[in-house]
C-alpha positions as CSV (number, residue, x, y, z in Angstrom):
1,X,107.4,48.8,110.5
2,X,105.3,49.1,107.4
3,X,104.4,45.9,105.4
4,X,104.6,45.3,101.7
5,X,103.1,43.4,99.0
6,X,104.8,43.9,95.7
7,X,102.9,43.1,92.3
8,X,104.8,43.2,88.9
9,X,104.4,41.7,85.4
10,X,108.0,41.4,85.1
11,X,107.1,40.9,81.7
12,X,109.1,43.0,78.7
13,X,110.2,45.8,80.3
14,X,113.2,46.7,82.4
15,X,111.8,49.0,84.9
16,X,110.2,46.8,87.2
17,X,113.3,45.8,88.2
18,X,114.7,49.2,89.6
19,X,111.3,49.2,91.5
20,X,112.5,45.8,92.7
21,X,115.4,47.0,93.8
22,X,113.9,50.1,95.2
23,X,112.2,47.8,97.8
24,X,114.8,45.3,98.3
25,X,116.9,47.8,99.5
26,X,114.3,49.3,101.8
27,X,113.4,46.2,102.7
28,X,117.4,45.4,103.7
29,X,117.9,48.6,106.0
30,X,114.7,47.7,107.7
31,X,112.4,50.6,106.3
32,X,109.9,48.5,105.4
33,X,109.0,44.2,105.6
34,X,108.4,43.4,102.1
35,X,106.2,39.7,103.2
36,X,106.2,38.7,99.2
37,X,106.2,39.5,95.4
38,X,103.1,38.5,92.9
39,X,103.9,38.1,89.1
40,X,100.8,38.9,87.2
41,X,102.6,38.1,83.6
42,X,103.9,34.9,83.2
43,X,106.8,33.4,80.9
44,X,108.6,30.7,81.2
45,X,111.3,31.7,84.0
46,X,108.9,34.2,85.7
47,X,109.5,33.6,88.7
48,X,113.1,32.4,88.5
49,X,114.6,35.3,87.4
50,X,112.7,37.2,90.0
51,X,114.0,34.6,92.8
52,X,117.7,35.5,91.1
53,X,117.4,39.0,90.8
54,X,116.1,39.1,94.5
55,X,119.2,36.8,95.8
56,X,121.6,39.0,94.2
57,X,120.2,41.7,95.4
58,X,121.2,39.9,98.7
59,X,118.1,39.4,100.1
60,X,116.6,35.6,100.6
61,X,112.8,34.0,101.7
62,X,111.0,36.1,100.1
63,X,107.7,34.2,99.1
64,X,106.4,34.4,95.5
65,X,103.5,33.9,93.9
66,X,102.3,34.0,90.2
67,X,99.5,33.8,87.4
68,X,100.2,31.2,85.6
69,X,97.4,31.6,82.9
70,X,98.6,35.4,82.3
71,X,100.7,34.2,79.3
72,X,98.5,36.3,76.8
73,X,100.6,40.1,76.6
74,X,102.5,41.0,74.0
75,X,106.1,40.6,73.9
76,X,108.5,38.3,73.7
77,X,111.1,36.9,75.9
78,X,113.9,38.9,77.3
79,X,117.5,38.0,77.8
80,X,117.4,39.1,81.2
81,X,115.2,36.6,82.4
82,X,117.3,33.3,81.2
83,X,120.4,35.8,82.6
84,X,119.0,35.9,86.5
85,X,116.8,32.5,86.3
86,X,120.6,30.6,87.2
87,X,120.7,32.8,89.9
88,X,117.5,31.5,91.7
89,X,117.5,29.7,95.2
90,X,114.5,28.8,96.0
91,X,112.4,28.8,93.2
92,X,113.6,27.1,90.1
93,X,110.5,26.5,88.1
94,X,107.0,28.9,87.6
95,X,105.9,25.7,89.1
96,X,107.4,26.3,92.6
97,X,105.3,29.4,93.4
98,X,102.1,29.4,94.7
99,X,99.3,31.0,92.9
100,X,99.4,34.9,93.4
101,X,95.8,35.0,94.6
102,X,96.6,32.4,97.2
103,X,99.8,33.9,98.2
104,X,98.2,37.5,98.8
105,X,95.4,36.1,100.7
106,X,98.1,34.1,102.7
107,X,100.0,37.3,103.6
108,X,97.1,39.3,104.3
109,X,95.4,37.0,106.6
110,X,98.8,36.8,108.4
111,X,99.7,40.2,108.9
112,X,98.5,42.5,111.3
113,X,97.5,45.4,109.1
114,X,98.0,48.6,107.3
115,X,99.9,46.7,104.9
116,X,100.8,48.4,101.5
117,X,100.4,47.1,98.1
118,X,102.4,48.4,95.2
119,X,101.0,47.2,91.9
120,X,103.3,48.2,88.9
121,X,101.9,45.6,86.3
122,X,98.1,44.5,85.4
123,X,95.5,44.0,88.1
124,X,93.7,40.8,87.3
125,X,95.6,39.0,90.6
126,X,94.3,41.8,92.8
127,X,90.6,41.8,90.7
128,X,91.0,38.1,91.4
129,X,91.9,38.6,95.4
130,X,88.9,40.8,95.8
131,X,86.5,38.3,94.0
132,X,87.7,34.9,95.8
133,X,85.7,34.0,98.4
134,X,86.7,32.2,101.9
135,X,89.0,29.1,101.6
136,X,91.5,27.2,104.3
137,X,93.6,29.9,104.1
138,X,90.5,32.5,105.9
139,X,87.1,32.3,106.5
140,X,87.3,35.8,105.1
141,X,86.9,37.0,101.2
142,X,88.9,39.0,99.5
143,X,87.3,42.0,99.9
144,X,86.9,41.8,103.5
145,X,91.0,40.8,103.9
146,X,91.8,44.1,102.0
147,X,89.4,46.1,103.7
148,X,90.5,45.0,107.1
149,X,94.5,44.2,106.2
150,X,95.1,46.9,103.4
151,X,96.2,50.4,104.4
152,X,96.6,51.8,100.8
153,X,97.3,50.5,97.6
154,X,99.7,52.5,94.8
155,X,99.4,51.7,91.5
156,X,100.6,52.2,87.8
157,X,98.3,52.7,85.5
158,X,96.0,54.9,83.6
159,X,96.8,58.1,81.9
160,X,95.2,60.7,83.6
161,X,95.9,63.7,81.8
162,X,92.8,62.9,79.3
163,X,89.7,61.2,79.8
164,X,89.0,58.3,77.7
165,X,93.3,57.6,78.3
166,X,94.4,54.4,77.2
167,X,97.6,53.1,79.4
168,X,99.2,49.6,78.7
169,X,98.6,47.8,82.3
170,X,94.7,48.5,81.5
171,X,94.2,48.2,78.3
172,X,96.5,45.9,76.6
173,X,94.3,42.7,76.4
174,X,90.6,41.4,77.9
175,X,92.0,39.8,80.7
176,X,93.9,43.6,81.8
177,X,90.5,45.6,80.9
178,X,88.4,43.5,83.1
179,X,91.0,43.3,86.1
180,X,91.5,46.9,85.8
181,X,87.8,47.3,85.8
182,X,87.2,45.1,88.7
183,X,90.0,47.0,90.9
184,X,88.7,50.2,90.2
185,X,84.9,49.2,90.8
186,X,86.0,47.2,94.2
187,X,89.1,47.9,95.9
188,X,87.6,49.0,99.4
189,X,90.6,50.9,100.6
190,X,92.3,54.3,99.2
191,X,94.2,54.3,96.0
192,X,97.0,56.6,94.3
193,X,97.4,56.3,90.7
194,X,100.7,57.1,89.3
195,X,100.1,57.7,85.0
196,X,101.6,57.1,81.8
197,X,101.9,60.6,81.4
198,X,103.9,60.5,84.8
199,X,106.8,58.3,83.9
200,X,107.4,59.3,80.6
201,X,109.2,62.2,81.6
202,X,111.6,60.3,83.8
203,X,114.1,58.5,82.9
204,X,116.1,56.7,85.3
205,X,119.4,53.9,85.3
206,X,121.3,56.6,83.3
207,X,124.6,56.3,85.7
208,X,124.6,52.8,86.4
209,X,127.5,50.8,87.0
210,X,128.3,48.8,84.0
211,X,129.3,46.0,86.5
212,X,125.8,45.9,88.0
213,X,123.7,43.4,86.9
214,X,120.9,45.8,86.8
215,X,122.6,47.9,84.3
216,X,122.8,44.3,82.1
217,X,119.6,43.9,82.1
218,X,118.8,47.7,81.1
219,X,121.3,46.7,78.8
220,X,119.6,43.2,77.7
221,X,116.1,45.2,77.2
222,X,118.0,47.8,75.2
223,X,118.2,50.0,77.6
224,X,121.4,50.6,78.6
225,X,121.1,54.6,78.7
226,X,118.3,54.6,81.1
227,X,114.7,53.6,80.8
228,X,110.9,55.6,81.2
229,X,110.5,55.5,85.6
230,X,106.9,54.6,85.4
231,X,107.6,52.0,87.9
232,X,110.3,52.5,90.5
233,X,108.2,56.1,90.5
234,X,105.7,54.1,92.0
235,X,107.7,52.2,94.3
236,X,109.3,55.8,95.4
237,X,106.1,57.2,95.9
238,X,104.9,54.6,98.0
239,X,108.0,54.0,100.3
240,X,107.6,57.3,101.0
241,X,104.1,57.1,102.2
242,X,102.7,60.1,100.8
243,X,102.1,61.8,97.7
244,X,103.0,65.6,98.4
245,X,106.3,64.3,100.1
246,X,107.4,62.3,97.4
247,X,107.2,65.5,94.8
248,X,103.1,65.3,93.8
249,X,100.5,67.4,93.7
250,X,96.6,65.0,94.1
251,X,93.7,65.1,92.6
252,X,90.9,63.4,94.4
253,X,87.6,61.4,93.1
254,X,86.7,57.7,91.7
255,X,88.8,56.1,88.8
256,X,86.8,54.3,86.5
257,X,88.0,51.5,83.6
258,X,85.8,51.2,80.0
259,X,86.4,47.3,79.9
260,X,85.3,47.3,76.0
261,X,87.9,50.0,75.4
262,X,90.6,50.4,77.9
263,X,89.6,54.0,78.6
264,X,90.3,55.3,82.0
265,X,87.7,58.1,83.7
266,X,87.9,60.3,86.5
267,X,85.4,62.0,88.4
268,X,86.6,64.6,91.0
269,X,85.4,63.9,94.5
270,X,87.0,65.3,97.5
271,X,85.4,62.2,99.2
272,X,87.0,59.8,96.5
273,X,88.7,56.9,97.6
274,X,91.3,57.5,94.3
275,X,94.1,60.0,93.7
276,X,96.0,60.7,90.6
277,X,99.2,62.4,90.7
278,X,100.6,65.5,89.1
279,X,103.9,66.3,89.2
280,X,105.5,69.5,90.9
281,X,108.8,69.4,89.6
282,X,111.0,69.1,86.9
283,X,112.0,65.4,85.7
284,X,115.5,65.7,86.6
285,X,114.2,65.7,90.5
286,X,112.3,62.7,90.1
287,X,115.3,60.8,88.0
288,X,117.8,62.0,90.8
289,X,115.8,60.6,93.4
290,X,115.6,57.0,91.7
291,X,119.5,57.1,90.6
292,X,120.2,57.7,93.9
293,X,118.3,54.4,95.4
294,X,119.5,51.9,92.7
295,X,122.8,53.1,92.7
């Protein structure tokens, strides 16, 4: 069974939660071992209301880990996160969560390998991981744990359709440029890209139940008729396991981050260890496919 480590800002926006769910649900029918979540955004019921959201979903023990410095993004607080934090078992407070660095160097040293990391928010918590060094957890860095634990990491981020793109999870603030800049310098093991220019053709959550407590929190974010897919598209892609199954067409190369500007940069490579995807269908393929998992 594949393993998964899933990162999220679970910050402002809605549609980190139908990627939750996306995985959940895997993760319930025994697709996939989900060993733990990482919040790379941090307000002040983080990771309450993702402990609620992920008991509702029915699911329980799943560790969690956060950023607590991360409190620098724009935004403000979201209805939905005071509505799931009462829903919370075993995490009531930020407080109650390990650091996310610690908890993904816990579950990698653990795990046997080829585990898969979705990333869907900003990538300072994975910069972080491949920076620390060895601690009572492993003898080994960061790097060395993903490079010997880490089958493949998918991520959202970049806009790939121009060079010099400027996406939100890399270039919103310095501590996102530099993470984003680390990752893309360092990450040892092979890396898809889903873009910006990806997800805003999607929209997904459109035929929700209106009993669902996903649809109220589509609802508490605004919205309620469906939301841009740049995240569960992610998740999708990455349950499936491979790009040209999961509707894509690849480019290969290196990714590279401007940290003064944001700016992401591509290079074709065939011996790249980074893909970007492009889509081969229409939006309504991708859309269905979502609507039918969070359902």
């Amino acid at each position: 069974m594949r393993e998964f480590i899933f990162g999220t800002d679970w910050w402002t926006d809605c549609d980190d939660l139908a990627a939750m769910r996306i995985l959940l649900r895997a993760h319930k029918k025994g697709e996939i071992k989900l060993l733990g979540v990482g919040i790379n955004a941090c307000m002040d019921l983080s990771v309450p209301s993702v402990d609620g959201f992920i008991n509702l979903e029915g699911v329980k023990n799943i560790p969690l880990g956060i950023d607590c410095d991360a409190i620098d993004f724009e935004g403000t607080h979201l209805k939905y996160q005071k509505n799931l934090a009462p829903f919370a078992v075993n995490f009531k407070r930020n407080e109650d969560a390990e650091s996310a660095v610690r908890l993904y160097r816990r579950l990698l040293s653990e795990s046997g390998g080829d585990v898969h990391i979705v990333e869907v928010g900003f990538l300072q918590v994975f910069a972080d991981l491949l920076l620390s060094g060895p601690d009572d957890i492993s003898p080994e860095t960061g790097l060395s744990l993903v490079k010997n634990k880490v089958k493949k990491v998918w991520v959202m981020a970049g806009k790939w359709d121009e060079e010099g793109g400027r996406e939100h999870n890399f270039f919103n603030n310095p501590r996102s440029r530099k993470g984003g800049e680390v990752f893309c310098r360092l990450c040892p093991v092979p890396v898809t890209f889903l873009g910006f220019e990806i997800g805003i053709k999607v929209v997904s959550g459109t035929e929700l139940s209106h009993s669902d407590f996903l649809y109220k929190a589509f609802l508490d974010h605004g919205s309620e008729k469906g939301r841009y897919s740049w995240d569960p598209l992610t998740a999708l892609m990455a349950l499936n396991g491979d790009e040209e199954k999961a509707g894509y067409d690849t480019v290969t190369g290196t990714a590279r981050l401007d940290i003064a500007t944001g700016g992401n940069y591509f290079t074709e490579n065939e011996n790249g260890l980074h893909k970007y995807v492009k889509m081969k269908f229409s939006p309504d393929y991708y859309a269905d496919m979502i609507n039918a998992l969070i359902n």
